[in-house]
Backbone bond lengths (Angstrom), bond angles and torsions (degrees), N, CA, C in turn:
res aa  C-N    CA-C-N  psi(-1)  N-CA   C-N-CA  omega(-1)  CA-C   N-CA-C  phi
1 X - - - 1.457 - - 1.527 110.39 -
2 X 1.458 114.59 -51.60 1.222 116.27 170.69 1.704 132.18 -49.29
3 X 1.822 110.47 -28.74 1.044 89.08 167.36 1.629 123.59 -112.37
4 X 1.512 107.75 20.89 1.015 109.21 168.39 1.543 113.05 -79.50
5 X 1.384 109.29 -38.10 1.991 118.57 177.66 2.317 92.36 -53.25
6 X 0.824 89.65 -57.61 1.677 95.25 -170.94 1.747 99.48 -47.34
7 X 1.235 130.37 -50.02 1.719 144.03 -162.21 1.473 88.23 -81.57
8 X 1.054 137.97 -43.74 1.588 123.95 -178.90 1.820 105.05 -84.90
9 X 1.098 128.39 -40.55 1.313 111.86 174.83 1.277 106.81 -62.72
10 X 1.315 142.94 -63.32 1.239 165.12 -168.98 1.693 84.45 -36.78
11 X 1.773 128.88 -56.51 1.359 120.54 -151.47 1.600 90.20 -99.82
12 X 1.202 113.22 -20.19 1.841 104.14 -168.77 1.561 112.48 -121.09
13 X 1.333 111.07 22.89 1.587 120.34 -164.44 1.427 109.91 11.56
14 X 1.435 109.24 -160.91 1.034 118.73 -130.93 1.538 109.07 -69.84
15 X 1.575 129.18 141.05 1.397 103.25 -158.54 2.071 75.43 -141.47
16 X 1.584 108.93 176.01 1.586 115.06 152.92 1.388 131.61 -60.18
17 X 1.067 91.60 134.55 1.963 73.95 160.61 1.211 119.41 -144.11
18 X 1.524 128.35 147.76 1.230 123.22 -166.82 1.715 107.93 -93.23
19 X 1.782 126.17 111.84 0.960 138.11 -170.83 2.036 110.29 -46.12
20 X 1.137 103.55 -1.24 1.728 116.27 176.56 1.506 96.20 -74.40
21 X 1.499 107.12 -61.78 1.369 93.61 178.48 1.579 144.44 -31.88
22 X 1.430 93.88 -16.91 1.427 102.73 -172.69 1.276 114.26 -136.06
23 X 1.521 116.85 91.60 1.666 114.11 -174.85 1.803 131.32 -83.10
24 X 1.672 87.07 -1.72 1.634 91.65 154.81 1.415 105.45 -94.69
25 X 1.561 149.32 18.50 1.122 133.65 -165.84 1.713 106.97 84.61
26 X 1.475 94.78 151.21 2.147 106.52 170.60 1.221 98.86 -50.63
27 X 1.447 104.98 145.96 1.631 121.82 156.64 1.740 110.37 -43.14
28 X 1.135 114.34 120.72 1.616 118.97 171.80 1.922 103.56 -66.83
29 X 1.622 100.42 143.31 1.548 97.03 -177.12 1.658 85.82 -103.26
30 X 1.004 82.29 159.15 1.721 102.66 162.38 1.711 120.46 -80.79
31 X 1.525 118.04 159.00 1.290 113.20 179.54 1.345 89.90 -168.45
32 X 1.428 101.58 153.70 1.833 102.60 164.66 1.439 98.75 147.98
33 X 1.293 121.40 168.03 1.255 123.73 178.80 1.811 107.25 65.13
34 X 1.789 87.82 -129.21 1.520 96.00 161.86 1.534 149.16 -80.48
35 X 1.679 81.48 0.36 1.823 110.34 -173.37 1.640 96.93 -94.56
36 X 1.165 131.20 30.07 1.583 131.73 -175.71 1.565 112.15 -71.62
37 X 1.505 114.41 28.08 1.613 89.21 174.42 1.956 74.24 -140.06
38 X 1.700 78.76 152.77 1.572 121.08 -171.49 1.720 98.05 -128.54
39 X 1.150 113.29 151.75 1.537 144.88 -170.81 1.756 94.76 -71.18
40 X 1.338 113.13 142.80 1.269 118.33 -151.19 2.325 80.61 -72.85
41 X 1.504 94.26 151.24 1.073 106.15 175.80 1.913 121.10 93.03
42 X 1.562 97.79 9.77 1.134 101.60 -157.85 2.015 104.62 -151.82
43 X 0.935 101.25 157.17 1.518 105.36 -148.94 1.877 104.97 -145.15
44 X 1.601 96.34 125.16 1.690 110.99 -167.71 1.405 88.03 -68.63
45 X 1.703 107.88 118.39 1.603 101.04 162.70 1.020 89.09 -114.93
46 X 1.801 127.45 138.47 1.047 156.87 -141.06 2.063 115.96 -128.12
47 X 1.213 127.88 116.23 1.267 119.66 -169.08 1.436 129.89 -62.56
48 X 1.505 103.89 -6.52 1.571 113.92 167.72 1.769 87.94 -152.88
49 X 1.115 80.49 -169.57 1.927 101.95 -160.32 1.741 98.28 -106.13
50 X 1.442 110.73 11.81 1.592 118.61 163.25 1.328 128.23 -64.03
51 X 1.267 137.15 125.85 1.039 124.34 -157.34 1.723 116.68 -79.88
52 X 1.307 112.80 -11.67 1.166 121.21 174.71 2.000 99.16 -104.99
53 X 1.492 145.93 23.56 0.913 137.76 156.05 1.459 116.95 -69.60
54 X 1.507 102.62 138.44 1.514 125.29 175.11 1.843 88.02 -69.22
55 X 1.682 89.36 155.48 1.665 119.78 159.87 1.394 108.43 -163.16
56 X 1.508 87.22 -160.92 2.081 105.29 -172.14 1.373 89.39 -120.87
57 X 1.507 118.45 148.56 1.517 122.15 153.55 1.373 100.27 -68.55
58 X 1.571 101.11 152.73 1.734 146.55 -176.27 0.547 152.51 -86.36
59 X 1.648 144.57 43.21 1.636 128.52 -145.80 1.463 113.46 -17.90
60 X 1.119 170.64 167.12 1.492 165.22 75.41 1.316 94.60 -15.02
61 X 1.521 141.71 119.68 1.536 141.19 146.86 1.664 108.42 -32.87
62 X 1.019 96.30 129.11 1.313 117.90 146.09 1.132 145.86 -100.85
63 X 1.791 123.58 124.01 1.613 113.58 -159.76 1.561 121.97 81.89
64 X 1.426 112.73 -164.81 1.679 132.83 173.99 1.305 95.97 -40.71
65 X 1.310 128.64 139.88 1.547 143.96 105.33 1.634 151.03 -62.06
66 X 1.011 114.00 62.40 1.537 121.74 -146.60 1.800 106.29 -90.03
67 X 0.772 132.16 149.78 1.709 130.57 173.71 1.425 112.07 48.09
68 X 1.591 107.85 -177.86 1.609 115.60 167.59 1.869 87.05 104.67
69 X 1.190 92.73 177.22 1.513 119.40 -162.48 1.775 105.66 -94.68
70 X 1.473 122.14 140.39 1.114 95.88 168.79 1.172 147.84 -102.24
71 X 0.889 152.18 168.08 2.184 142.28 -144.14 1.271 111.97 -153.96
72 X 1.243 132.84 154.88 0.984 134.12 -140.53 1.659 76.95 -133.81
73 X 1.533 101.88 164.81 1.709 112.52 -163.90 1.628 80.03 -119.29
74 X 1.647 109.07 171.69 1.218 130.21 160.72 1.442 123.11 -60.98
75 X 1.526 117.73 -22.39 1.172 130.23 -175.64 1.792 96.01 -99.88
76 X 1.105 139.41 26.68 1.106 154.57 160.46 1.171 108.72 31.45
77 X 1.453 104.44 67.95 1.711 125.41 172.32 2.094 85.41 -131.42
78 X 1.398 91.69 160.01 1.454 111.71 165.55 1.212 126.43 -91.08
79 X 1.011 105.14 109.71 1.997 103.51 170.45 1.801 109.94 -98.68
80 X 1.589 95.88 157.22 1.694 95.10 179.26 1.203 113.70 -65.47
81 X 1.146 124.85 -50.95 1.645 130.20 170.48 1.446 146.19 -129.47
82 X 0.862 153.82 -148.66 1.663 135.75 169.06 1.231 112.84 -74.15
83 X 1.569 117.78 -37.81 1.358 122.59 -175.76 1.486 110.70 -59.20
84 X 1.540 107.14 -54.55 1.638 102.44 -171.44 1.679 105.57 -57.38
85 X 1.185 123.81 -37.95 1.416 145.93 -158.76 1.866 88.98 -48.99
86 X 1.593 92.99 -60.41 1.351 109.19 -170.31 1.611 131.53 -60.05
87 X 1.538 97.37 -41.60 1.300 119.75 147.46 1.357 121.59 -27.41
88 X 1.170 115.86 -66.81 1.562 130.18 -172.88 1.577 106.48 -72.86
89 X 1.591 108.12 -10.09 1.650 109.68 176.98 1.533 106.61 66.42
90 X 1.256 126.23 53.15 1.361 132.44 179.86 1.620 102.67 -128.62
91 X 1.416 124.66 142.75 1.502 127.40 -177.85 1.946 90.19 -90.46
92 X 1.366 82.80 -178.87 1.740 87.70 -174.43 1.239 110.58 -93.24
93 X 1.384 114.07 130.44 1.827 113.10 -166.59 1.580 103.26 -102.85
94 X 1.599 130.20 160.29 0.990 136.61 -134.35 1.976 87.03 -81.51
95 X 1.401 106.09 -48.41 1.752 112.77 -178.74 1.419 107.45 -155.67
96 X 1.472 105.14 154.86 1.306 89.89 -171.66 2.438 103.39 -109.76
């Protein structure tokens, strides 16, 4: 399935899609390195805090941040939880 969704964008660019289609959620894109741009609203979170590490684009949170654990950003400040973390568009850094 996956690489048929990839063979039709690839031949019919960029098209809608209705989020039903997909009951684990949209296919995650890749980003990282030289692939560093994500769809407006959305943010390269990256698998280490390397500057050449691969990731997936991000939703950016929207709104309140309430609960959750707190995490430390790549820019090695503390946030209260993943959301704010995410907010700020920072991947999760090893400690802060």
């Amino acid at each position: 399935m996956r690489r048929v969704l990839t063979l039709l964008l690839l031949a019919c660019g960029p098209v809608d899609v209705d989020v039903a289609d997909f009951p684990h959620g949209p296919p995650r894109v890749r980003c990282g390195d030289s692939e560093d741009t994500c769809a407006a609203g959305f943010f390269c979170e990256k698998t280490s805090c390397d500057a050449f590490a691969d990731g997936f684009c991000t939703p950016i949170p929207q709104g309140m941040c309430d609960g959750g654990v707190p995490e430390c950003g790549c820019d090695d400040k503390p946030y209260d939880n993943a959301c704010e973390r995410q907010k700020a568009q920072q991947s999760r850094g090893p400690s802060c």
